[in-house]
N, C-alpha and C positions, 0 to 999 in steps of 0.2 A: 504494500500500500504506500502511495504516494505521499510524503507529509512535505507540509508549509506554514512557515513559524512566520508573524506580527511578533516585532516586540519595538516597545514603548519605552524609554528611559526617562526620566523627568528628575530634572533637579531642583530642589528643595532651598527655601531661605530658610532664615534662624525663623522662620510666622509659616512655617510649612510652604508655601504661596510660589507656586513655579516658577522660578527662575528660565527653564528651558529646558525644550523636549526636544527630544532628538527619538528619531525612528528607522528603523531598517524590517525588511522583510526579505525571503530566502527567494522569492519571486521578481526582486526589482532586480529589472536586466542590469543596473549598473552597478550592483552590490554595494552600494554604497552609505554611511548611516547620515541621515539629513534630517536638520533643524525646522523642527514648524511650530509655531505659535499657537496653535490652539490642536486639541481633539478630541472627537467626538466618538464615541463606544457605545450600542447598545447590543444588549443581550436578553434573548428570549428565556423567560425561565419557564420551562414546560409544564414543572408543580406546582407552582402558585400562580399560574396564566397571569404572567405579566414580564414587565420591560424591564432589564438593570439595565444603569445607565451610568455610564463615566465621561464627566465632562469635564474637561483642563484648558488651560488656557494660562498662557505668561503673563505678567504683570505690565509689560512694557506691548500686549497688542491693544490696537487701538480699539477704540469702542465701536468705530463705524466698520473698522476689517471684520468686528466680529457679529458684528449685525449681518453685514453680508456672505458671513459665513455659516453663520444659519439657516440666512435665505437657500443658498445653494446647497444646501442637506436637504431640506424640503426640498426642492427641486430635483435631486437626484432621488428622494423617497418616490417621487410621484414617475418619474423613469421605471425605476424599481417595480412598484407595483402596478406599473401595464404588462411589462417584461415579466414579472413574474405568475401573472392573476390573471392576466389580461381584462383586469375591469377599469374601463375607460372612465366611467362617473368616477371614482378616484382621483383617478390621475389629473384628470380636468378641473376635481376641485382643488386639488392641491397647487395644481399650477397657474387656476386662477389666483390663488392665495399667494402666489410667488410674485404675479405678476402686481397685485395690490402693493404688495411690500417694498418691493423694486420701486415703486413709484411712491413711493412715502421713504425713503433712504433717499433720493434723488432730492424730494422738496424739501427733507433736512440739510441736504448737502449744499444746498442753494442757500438754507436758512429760512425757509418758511414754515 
């Protein structure tokens, strides 16, 4: 059987508070371990029908990179589940919801 490791490193202030994550996986063609500011983990728990979830983020991203960084989790959720489900009312909500958002980060970004 095939295996494929995620792993996450995440370094720690004296306030626990991420300083920075760095990531590699045994699937990235360039083998490499690289820094990213924020991420995001959910996991299915089968016994208690519900979502863990692990959310991180550095101190130094920005407020608006991580607004939009959300936005495009939903975005890729509502990909997700056409590709997976194939249920379109989904996806269309979601990406109506993406599309709202998108334009409310813009009139922030303007300052309205």
């Amino acid at each position: 059987m095939k295996k494929s490791e995620i792993n996450f490193t995440v370094e720690l202030d004296a306030d626990n508070i991420p300083e920075r994550i760095k990531w590699d996986a045994t699937e990235k063609p360039d083998g490499q371990i690289d820094d990213t500011k924020s991420i995001s983990v959910s996991l299915w728990d089968d016994v208690q029908k519900n979502t863990m979830r692990i959310d991180l983020w550095t101190k130094d991203m920005p407020v608006d990179e991580m607004k939009r960084f959300y936005v495009d989790c939903l975005g890729g959720m509502a990909q997700t589940i056409l590709r997976s489900t194939g249920d379109e009312f989904m996806s269309t909500e979601i990406n109506d919801l993406c599309e709202k958002l998108v334009e409310h980060l813009k009139r922030e970004a303007e300052g309205n």
